[in-house]
C-alpha positions, -999 to 999 in steps of 0.1 A, spaced: -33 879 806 -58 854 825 -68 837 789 -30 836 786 -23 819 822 -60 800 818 -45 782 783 -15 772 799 -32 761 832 -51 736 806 -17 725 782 -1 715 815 -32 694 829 -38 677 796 -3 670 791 2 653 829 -33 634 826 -16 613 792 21 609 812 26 574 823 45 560 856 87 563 853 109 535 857 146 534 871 158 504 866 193 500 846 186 492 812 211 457 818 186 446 846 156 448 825 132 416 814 144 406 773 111 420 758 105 388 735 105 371 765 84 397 784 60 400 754 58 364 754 49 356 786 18 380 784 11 366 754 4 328 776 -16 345 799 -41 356 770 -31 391 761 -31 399 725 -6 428 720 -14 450 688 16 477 700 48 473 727 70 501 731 93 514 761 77 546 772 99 579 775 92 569 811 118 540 806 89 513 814 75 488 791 37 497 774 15 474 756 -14 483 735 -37 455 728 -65 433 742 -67 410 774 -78 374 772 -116 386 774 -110 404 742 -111 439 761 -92 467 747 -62 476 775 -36 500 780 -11 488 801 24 498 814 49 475 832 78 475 852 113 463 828 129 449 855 103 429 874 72 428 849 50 442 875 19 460 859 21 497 872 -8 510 853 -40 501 831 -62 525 810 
């Protein structure tokens, strides 16, 4: 029974440590995302990956404009970075 509880104890940590921040924004108030992608794009970010996140908030995979690897996630509505791996 405690290897049992012990496994599960682990699945639910490692499963909440890859989660990324929500958003709740209505989908009609979000940023266009050639736009959004764009914009980042200017500011030096070369994006490899863009997705919406089950999380409803926008997620690039990519590199910044000092050619370091990030992981970031943004707000839809405002653009406001919420996160970075």
């Amino acid at each position: 029974m405690n290897r049992i509880l012990a496994a599960l104890s682990i699945a639910i940590l490692s499963t909440s440590a890859f989660a990324g921040p929500s958003c709740n924004a209505p989908k009609e108030k979000w940023m266009d995302q050639d736009k959004f992608k764009a914009g980042l794009e200017t500011q030096g970010y070369k994006i490899k990956n863009f997705k919406v996140t089950k999380g409803n908030c926008y997620e690039i995979y990519g590199f910044d404009k000092d050619g370091k690897k990030v992981e970031i996630y943004f707000d839809p509505e405002t653009g406001a970075e919420l996160e970075r791996k």
